[in-house]
PABA-716495 format. One record per atom (N, C-alpha, C, O): residue number from 1; chain; atom name; x, y, z. Coordinates in nm, 2 decimals. Layout:
BEGIN
R     i   ch   at       c1       c2       c3
R   NUM    A   CA        X        Y        Z
...
***
This chain:
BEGIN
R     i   ch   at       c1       c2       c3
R     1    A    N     0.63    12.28     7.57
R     1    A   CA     0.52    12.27     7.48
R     1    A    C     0.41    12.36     7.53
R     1    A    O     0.39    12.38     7.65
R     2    A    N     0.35    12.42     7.44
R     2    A   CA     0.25    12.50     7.44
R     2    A    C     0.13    12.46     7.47
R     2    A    O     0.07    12.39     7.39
R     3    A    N     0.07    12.52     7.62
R     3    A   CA    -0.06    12.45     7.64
R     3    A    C    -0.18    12.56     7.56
R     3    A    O    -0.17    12.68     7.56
R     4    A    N    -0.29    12.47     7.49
R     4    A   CA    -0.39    12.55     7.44
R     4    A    C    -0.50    12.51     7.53
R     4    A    O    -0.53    12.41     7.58
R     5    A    N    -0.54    12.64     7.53
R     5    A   CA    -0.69    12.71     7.64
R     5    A    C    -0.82    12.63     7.55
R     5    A    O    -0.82    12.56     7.45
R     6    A    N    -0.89    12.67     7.64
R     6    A   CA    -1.06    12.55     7.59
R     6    A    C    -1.11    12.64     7.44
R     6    A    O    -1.15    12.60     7.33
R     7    A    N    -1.08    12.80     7.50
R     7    A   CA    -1.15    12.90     7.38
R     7    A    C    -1.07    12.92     7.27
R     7    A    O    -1.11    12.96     7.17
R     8    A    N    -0.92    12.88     7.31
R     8    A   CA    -0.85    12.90     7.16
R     8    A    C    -0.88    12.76     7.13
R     8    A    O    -1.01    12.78     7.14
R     9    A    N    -0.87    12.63     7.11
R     9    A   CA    -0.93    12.47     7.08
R     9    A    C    -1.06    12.49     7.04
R     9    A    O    -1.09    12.45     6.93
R    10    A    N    -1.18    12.56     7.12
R    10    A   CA    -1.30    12.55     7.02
R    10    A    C    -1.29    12.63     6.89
R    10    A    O    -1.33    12.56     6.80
R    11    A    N    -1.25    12.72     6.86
R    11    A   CA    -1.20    12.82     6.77
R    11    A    C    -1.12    12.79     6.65
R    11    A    O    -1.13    12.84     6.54
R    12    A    N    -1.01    12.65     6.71
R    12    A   CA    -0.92    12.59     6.62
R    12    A    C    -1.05    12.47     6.56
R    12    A    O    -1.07    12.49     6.44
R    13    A    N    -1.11    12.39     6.60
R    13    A   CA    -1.19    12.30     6.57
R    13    A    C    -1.34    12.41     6.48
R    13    A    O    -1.43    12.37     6.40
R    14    A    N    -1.33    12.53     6.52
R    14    A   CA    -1.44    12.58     6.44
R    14    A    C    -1.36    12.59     6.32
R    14    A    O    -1.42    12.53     6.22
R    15    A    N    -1.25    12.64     6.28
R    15    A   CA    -1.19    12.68     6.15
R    15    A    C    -1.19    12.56     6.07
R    15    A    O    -1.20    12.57     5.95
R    16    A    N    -1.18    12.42     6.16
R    16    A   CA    -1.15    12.29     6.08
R    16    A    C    -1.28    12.26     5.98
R    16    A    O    -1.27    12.22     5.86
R    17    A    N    -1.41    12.30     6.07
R    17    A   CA    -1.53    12.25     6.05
R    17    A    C    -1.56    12.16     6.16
R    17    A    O    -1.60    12.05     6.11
R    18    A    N    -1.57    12.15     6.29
R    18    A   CA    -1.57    12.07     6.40
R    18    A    C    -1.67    12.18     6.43
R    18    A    O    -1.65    12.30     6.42
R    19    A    N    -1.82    12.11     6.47
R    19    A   CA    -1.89    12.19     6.54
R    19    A    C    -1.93    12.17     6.66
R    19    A    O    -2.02    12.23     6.73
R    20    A    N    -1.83    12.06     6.71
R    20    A   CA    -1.89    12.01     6.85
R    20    A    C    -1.88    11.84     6.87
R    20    A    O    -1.89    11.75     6.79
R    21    A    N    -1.87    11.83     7.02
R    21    A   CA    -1.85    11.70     7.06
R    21    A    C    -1.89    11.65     7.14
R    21    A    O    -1.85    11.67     7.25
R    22    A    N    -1.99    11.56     7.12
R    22    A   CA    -2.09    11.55     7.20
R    22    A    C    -2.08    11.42     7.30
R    22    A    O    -2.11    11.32     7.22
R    23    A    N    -2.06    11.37     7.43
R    23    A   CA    -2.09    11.26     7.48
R    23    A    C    -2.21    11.16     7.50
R    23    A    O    -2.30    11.19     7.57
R    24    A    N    -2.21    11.07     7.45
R    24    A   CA    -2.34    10.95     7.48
R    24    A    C    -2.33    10.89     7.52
R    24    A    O    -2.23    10.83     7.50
R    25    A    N    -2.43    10.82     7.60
R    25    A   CA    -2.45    10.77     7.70
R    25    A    C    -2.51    10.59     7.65
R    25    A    O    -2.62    10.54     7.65
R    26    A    N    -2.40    10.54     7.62
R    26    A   CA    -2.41    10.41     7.54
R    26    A    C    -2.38    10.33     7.61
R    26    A    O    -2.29    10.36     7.68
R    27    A    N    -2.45    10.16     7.63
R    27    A   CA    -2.39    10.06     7.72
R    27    A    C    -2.32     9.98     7.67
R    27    A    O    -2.24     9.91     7.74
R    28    A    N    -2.35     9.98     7.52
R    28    A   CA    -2.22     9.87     7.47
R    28    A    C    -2.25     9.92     7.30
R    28    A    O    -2.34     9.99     7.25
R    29    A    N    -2.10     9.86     7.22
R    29    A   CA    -2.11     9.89     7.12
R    29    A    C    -2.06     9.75     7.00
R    29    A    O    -1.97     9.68     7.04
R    30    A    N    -2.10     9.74     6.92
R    30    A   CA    -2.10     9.55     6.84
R    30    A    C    -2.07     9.63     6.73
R    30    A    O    -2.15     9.72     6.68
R    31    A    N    -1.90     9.58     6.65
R    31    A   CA    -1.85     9.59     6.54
R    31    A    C    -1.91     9.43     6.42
R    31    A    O    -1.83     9.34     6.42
R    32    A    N    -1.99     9.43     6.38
R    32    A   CA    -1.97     9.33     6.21
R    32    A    C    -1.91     9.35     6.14
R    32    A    O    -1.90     9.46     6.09
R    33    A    N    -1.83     9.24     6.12
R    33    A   CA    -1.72     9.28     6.04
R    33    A    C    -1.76     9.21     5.90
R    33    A    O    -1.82     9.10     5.92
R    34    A    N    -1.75     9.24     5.76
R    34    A   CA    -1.78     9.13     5.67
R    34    A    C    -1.77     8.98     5.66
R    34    A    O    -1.84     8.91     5.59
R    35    A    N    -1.64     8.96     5.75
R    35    A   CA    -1.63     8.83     5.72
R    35    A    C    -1.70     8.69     5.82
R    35    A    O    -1.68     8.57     5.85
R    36    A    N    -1.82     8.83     5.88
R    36    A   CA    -1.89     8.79     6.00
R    36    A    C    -1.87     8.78     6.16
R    36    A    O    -1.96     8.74     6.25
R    37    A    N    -1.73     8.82     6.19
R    37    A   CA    -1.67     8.83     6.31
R    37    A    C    -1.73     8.94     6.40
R    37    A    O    -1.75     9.06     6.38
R    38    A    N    -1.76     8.88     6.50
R    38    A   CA    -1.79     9.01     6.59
R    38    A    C    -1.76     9.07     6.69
R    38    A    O    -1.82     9.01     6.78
R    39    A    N    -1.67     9.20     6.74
R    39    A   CA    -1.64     9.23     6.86
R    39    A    C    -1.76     9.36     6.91
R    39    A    O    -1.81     9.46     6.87
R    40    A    N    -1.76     9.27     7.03
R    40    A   CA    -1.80     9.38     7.15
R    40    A    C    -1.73     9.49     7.26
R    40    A    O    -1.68     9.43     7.36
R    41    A    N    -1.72     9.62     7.27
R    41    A   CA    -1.66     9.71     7.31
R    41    A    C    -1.76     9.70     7.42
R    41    A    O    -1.88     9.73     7.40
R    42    A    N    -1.71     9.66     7.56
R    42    A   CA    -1.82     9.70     7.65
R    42    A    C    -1.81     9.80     7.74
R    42    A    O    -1.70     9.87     7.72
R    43    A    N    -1.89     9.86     7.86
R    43    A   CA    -1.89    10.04     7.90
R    43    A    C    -1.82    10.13     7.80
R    43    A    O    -1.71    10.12     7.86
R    44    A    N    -1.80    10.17     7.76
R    44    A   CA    -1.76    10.24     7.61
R    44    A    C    -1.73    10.38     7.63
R    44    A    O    -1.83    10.44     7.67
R    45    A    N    -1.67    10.43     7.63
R    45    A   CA    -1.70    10.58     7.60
R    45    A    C    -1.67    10.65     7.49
R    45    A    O    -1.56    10.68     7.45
R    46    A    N    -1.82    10.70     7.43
R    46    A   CA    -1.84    10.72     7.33
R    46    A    C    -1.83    10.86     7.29
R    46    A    O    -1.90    10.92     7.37
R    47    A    N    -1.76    10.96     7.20
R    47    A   CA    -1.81    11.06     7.17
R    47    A    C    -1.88    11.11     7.01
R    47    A    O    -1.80    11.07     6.92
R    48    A    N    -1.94    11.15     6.98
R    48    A   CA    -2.01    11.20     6.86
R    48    A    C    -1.93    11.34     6.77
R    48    A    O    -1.99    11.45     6.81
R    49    A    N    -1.87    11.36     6.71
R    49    A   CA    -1.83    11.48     6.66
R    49    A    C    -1.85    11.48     6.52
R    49    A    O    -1.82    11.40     6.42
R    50    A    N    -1.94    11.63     6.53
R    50    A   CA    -1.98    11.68     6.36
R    50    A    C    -1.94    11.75     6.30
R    50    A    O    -1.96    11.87     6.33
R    51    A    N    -1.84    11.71     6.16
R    51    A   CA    -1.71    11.79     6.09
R    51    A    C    -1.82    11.81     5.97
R    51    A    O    -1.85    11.70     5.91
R    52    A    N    -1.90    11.92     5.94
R    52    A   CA    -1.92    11.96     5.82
R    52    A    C    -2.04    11.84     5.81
R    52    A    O    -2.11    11.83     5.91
R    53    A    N    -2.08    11.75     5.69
R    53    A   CA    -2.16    11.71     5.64
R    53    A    C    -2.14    11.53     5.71
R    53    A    O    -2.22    11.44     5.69
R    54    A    N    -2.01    11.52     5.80
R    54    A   CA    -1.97    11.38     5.82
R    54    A    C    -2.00    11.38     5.98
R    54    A    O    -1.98    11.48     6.05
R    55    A    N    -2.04    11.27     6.03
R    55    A   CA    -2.06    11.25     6.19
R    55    A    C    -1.94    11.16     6.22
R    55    A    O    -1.91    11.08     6.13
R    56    A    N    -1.87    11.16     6.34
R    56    A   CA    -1.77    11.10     6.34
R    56    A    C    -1.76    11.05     6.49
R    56    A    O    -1.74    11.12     6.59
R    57    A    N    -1.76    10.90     6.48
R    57    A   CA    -1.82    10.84     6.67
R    57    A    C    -1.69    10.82     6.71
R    57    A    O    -1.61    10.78     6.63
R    58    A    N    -1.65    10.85     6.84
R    58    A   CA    -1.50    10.79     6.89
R    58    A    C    -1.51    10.71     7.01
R    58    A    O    -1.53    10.77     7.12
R    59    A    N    -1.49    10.60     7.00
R    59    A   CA    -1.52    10.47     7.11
R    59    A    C    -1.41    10.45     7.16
R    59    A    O    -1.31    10.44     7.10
R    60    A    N    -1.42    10.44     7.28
R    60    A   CA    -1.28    10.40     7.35
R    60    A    C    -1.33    10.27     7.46
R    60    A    O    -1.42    10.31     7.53
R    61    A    N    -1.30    10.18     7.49
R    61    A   CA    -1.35    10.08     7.60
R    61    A    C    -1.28     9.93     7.55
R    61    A    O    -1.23     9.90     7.44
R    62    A    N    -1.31     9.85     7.65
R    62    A   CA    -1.21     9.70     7.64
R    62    A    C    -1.31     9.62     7.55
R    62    A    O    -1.42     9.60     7.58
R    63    A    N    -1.25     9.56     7.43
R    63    A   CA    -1.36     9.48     7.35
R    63    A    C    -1.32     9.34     7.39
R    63    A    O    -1.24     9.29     7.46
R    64    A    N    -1.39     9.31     7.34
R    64    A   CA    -1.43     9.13     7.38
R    64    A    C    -1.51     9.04     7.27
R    64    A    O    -1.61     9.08     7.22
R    65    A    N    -1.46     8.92     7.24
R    65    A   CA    -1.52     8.87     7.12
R    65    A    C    -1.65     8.84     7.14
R    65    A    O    -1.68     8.83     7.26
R    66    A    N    -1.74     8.82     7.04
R    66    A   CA    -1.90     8.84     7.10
R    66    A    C    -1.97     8.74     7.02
R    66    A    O    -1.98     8.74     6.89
R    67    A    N    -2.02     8.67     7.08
R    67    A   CA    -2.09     8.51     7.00
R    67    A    C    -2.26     8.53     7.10
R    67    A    O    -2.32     8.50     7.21
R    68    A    N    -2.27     8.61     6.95
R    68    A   CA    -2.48     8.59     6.96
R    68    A    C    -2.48     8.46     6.95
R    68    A    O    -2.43     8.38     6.87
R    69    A    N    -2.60     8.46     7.10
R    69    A   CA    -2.67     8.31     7.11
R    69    A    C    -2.82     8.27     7.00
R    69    A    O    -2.93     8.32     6.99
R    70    A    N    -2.77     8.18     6.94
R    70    A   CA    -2.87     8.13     6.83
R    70    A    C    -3.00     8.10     6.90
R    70    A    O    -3.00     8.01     6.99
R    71    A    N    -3.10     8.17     6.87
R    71    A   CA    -3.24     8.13     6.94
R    71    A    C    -3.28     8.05     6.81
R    71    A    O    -3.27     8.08     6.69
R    72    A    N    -3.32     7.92     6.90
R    72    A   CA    -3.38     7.83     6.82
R    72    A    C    -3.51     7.81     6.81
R    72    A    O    -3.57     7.80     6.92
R    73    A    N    -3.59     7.79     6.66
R    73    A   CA    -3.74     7.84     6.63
R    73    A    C    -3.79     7.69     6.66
R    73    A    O    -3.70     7.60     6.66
R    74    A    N    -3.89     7.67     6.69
R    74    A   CA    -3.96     7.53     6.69
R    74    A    C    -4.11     7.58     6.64
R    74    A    O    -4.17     7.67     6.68
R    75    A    N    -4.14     7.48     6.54
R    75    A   CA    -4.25     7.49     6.50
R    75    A    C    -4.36     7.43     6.58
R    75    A    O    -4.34     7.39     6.69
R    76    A    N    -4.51     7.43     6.51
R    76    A   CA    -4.63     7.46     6.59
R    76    A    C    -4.64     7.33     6.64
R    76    A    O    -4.68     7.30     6.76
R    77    A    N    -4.59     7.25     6.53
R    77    A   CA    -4.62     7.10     6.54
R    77    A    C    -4.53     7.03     6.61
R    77    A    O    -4.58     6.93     6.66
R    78    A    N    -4.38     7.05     6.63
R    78    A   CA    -4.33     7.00     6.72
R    78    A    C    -4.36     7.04     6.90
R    78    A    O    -4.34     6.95     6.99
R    79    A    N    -4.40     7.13     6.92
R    79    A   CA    -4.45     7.19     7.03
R    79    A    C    -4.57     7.12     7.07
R    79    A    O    -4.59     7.10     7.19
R    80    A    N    -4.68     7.06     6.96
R    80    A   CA    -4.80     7.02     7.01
R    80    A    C    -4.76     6.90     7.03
R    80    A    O    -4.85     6.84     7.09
R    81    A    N    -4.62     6.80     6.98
R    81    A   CA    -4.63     6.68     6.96
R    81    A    C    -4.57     6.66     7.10
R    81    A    O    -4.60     6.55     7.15
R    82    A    N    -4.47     6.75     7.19
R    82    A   CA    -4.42     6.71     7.32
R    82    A    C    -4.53     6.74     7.43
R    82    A    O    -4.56     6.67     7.52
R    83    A    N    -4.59     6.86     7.40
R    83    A   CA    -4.71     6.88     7.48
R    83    A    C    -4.81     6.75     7.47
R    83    A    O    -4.86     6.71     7.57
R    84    A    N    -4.82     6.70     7.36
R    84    A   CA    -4.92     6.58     7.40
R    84    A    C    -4.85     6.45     7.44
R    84    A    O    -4.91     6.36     7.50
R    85    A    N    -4.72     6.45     7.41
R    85    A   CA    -4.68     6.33     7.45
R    85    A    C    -4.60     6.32     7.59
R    85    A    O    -4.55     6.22     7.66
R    86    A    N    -4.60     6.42     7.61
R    86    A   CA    -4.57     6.45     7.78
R    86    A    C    -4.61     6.46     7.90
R    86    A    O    -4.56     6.44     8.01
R    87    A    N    -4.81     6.56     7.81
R    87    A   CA    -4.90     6.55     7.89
R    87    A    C    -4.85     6.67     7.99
R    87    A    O    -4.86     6.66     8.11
R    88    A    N    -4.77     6.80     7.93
R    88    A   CA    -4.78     6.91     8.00
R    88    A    C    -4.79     7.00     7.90
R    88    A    O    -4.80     6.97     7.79
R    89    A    N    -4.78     7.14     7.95
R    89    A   CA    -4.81     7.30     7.89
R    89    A    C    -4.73     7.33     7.79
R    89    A    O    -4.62     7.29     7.76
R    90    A    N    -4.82     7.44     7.70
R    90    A   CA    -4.73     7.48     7.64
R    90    A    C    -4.55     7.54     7.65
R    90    A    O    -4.47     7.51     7.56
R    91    A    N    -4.52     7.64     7.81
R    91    A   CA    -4.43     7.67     7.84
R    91    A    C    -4.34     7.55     7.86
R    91    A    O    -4.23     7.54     7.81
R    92    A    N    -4.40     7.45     7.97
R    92    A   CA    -4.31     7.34     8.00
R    92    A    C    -4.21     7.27     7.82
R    92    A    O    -4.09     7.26     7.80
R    93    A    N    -4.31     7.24     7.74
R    93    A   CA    -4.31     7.19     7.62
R    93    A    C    -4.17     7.25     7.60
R    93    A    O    -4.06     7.20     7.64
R    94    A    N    -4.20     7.37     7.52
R    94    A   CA    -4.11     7.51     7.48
R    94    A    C    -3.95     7.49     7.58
R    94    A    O    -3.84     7.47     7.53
R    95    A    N    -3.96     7.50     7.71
R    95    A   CA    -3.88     7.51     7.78
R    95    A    C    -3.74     7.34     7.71
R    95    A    O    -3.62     7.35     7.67
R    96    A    N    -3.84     7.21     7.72
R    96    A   CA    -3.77     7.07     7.72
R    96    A    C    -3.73     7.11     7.57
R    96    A    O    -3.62     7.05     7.54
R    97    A    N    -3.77     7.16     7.51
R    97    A   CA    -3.69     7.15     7.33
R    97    A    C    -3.59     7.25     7.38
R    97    A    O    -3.47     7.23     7.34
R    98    A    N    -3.61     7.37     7.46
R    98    A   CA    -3.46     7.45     7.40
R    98    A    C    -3.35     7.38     7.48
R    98    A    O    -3.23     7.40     7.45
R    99    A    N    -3.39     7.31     7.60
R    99    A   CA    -3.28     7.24     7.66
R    99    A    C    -3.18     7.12     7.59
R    99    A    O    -3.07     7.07     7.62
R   100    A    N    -3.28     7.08     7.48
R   100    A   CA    -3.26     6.98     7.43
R   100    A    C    -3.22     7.01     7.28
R   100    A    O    -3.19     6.93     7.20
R   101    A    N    -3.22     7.12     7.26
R   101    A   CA    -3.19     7.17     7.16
R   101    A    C    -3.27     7.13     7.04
R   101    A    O    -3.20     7.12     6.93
R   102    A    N    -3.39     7.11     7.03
R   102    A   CA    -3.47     7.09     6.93
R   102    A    C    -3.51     6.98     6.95
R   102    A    O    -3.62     6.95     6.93
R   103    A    N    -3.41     6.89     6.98
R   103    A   CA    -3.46     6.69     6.98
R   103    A    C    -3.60     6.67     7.04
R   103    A    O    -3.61     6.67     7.16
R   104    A    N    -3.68     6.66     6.99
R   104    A   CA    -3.86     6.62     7.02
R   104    A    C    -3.82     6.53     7.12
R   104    A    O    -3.83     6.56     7.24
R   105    A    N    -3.78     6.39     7.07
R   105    A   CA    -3.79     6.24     7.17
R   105    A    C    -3.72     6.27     7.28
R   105    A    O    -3.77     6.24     7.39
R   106    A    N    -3.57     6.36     7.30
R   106    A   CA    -3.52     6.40     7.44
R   106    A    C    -3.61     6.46     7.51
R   106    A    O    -3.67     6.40     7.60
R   107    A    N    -3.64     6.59     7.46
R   107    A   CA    -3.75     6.63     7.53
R   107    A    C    -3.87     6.58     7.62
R   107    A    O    -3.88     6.60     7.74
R   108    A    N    -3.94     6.51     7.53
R   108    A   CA    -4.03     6.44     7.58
R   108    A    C    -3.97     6.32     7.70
R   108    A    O    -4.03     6.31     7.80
R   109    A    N    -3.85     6.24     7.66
R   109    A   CA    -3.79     6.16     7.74
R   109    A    C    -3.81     6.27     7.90
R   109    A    O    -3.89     6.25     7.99
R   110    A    N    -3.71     6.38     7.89
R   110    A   CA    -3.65     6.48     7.98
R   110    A    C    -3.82     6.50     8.04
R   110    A    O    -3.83     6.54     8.15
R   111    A    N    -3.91     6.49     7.99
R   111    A   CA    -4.00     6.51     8.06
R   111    A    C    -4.13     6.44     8.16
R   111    A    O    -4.21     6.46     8.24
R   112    A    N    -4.08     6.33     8.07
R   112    A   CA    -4.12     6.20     8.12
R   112    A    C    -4.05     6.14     8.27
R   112    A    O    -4.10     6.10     8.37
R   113    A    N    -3.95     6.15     8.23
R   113    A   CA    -3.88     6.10     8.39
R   113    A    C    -3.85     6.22     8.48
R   113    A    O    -3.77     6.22     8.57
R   114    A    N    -3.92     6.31     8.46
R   114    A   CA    -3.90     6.40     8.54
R   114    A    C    -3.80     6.53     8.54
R   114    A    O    -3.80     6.63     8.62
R   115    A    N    -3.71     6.49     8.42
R   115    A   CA    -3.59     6.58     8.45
R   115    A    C    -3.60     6.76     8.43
R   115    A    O    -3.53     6.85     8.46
R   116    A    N    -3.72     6.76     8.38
R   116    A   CA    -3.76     6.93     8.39
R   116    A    C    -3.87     6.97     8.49
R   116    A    O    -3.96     6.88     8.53
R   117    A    N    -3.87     7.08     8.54
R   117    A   CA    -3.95     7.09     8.65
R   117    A    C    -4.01     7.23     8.61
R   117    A    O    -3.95     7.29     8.52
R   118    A    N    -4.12     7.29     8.68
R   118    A   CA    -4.17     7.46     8.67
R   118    A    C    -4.09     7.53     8.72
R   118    A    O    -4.11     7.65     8.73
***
């Protein structure tokens, strides 16, 4: 088999329309898929190559299935209602709902006997 040189390959990729291939410096890369699935490609290595009017990325690295953590919103009013009924901070408050995953009365319970701390 016939080995090709770097200057005859750039030359063959110029005739194609290949103008170049560029490496980036990427730490991870997250496919969505439509039917909402998600994989993560982690350390990656990425290259960039531009054929004419189309950019063309080539990832290579170990993927892994990828489950974004749901941040959960709490409104103004549940926040003021464990802050007052707990008789601590806004942060502390904030902290006993996300442990509790929203439940007001846990929270407040969890804070009442002690079970959350600064």
């Amino acid at each position: 088999m016939r080995r090709i040189g770097s200057r005859e390959l750039r030359r063959m990729m110029k005739k194609m329309g290949i103008e170049g291939m560029e490496s980036l410096d990427v730490e991870e890369v997250i496919f969505i898929y439509r039917d909402g699935r998600k994989t993560r490609i982690v350390n990656p290595n990425v290259s960039k190559i531009a054929m004419g009017e189309t950019t063309i990325y080539q990832v290579v690295g170990n993927e892994e299935e990828y489950e974004e953590e749901s941040k959960i919103e709490f409104s103004e009013e549940d926040i003021a209602i464990v802050m007052e009924q707990a008789n601590v901070d806004r942060e502390l408050a904030i902290k006993a709902l996300e442990l509790t995953q929203g439940d007001i009365a846990a929270a407040i319970i969890a804070l009442k006997e002690g079970g959350l701390s600064d």
